[in-house]
C-alpha positions in Angstrom: 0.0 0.0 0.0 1.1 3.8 -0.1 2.3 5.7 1.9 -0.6 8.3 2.7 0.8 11.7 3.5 -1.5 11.8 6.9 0.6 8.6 7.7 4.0 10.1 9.5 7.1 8.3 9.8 6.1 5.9 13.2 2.7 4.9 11.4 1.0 7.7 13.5 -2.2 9.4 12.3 -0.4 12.7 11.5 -2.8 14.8 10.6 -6.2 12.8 10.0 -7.1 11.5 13.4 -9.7 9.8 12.5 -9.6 5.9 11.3 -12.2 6.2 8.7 -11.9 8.6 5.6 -14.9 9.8 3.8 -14.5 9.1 0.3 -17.5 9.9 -1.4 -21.1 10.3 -1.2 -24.3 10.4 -3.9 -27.7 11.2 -3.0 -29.7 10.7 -6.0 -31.5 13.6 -7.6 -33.4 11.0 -10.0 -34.3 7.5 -11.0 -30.6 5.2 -11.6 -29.9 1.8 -12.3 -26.8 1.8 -10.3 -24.7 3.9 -8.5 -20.2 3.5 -9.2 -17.4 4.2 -7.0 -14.0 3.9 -8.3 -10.8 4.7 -6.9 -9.1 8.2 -8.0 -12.3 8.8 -9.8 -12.8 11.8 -12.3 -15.8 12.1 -13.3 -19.3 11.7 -12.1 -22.0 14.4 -10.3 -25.3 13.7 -8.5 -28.1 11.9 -10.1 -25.5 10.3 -12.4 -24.7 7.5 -10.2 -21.5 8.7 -9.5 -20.0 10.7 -7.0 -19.9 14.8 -7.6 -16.8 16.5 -8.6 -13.5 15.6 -10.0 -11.3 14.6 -7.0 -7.9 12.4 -8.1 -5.1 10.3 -6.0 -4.7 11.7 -2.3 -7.3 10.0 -0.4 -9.2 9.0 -3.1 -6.3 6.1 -4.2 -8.1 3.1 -2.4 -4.4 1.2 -2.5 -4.2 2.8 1.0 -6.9 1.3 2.8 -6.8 -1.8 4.4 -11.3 -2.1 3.8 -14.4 0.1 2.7 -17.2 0.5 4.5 -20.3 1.6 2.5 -23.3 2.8 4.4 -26.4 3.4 2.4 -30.2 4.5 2.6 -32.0 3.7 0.0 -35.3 2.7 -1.7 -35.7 1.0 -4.8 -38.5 0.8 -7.7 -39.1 -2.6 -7.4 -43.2 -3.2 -7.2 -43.1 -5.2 -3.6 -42.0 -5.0 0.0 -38.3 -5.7 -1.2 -35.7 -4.6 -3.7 -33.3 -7.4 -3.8 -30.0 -5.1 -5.0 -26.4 -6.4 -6.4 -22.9 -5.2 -5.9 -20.0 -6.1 -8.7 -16.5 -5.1 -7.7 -14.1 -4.4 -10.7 -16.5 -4.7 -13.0 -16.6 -8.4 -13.0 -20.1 -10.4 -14.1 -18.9 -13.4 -14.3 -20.2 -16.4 -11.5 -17.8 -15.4 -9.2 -19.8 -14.7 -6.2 -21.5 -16.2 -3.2 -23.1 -15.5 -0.4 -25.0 -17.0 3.2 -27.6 -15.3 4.1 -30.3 -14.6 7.0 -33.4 -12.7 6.5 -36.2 -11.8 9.4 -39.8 -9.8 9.1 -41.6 -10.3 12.5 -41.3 -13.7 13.1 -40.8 -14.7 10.3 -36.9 -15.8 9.0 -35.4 -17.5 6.3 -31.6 -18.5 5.4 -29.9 -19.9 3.0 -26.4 -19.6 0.5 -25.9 -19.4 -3.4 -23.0 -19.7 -5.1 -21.6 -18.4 -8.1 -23.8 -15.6 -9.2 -23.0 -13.2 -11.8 -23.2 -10.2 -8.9 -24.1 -10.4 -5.6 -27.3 -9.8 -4.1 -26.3 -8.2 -0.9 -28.4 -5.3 -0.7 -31.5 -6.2 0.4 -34.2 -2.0 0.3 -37.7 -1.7 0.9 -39.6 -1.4 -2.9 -42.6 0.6 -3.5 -45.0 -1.6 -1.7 -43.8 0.6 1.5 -45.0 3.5 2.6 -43.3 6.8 0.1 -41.4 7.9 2.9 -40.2 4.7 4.0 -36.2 3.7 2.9 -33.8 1.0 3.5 -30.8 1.6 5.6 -27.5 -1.0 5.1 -23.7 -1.0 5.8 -21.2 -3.2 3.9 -18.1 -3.9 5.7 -15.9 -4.9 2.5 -12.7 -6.9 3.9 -8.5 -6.3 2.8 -9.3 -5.1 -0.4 -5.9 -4.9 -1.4 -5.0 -8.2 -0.4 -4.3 -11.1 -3.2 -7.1 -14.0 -1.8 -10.7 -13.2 -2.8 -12.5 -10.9 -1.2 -15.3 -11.1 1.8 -17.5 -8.5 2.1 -20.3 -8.4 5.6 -23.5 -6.6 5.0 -26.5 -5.9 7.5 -29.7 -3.9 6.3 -32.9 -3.4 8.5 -36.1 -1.6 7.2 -39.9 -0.9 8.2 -42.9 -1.8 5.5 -45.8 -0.2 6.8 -45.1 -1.3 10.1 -43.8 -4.7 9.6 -40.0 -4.6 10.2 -36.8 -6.2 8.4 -33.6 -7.2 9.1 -30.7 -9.0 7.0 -27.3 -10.0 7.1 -25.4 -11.5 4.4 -21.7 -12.9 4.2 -20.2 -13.0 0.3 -17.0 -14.2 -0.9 -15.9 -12.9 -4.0 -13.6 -15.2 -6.1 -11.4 -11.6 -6.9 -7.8 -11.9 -6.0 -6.5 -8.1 -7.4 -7.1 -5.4 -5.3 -10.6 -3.9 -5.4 -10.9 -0.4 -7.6 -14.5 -0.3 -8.6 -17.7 -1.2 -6.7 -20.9 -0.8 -8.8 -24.5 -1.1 -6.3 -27.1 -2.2 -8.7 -30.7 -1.7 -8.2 -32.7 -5.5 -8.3 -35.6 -3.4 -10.3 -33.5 -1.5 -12.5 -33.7 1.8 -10.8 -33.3 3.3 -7.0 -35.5 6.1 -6.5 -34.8 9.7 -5.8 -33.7 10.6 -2.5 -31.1 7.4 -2.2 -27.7 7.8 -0.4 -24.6 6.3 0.3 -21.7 6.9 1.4 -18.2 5.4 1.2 -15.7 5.2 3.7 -11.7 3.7 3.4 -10.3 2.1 6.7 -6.9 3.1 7.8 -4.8 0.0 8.1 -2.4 2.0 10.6 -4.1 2.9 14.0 -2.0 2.6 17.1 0.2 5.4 18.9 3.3 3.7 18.9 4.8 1.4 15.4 5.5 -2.2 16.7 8.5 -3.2 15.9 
């Protein structure tokens, strides 16, 4: 990994204090398929599905961060209680992911795993069958991203439809050995609605006071 300029000499915290770094946020102005975070991104700006302005390297150069943590509150378009979403990393759609999973609504719960799936289905949202000012809220604890061995990622979501609570938690493996560089958080309907957020987050790998030696 870099060497981050908030990183001194003794693997301090020189002058970031905090272990997470915002990266990025969108909040969606309209209707998208899917919302992209990339490392040094370029491009992008709200509604696009991308994050707003044109920051590059510095803290935006993921090879620095030991994870990502992606929190999000969304809702998607999907006509039911759920919108099942889908996260790629690097742009890959091949069957390279799988998950475990545990789902609850009152006292209701189901579990279960699939394996190689073109994308993973990790994001589970309240659809349109909820209430219109009802959302989703989820965080996705995505583990050594720069390692070589495929990646793991944690999610937990928990909504309200109309009164009738969710929770989830998923475990994925990605069969990804490179280091992670894209993530792309699909909607299961095709579009999340307006008013959807997340917001990305890079784990400092370098914590302590003191550099052990």
């Amino acid at each position: 990994m870099v060497d981050p300029g908030y990183i001194d000499a003794d693997g301090v915290l020189a002058t970031n204090p905090e272990a997470w770094v915002g990266l990025a946020s969108v909040v969606t102005t309209s209707a998208v398929s899917h919302v992209t975070f990339a490392s040094n991104y370029s491009s992008g700006g709200a509604g696009t599905g991308s994050p707003a302005g044109s920051l590059v390297y510095g803290v935006q150069n993921w090879s620095q961060y030991i994870d990502l943590v992606l929190i999000t509150y969304t809702r998607g378009g999907s006509n039911a209680d759920y919108d099942n979403g889908r996260m790629r990393f690097n742009n890959v759609s091949a069957g390279v992911y799988s998950k475990q999973y545990w789902n609850g609504q009152g006292d209701n719960g189901i579990d279960g795993n699939v394996a190689t799936q073109g994308s993973s289905a990790n994001h589970r949202s309240v659809g349109t069958n909820a209430s219109s000012t009802e959302f989703g809220g989820g965080m996705y604890h995505i583990m050594d991203i720069n390692s070589s061995k495929w990646k793991t990622m944690w999610s937990r979501q928990a909504g309200d439809i109309n009164g009738s609570g969710f929770t989830g938690t998923r475990l994925m493996i990605a069969e990804i050995p490179e280091a992670i560089t894209e993530i792309d958080v699909e909607s299961g309907s095709g579009n999340w609605t307006t008013g959807s957020g997340f917001w990305l987050f890079g784990v400092l790998p370098a914590m302590t006071a003191t550099r052990v030696s």
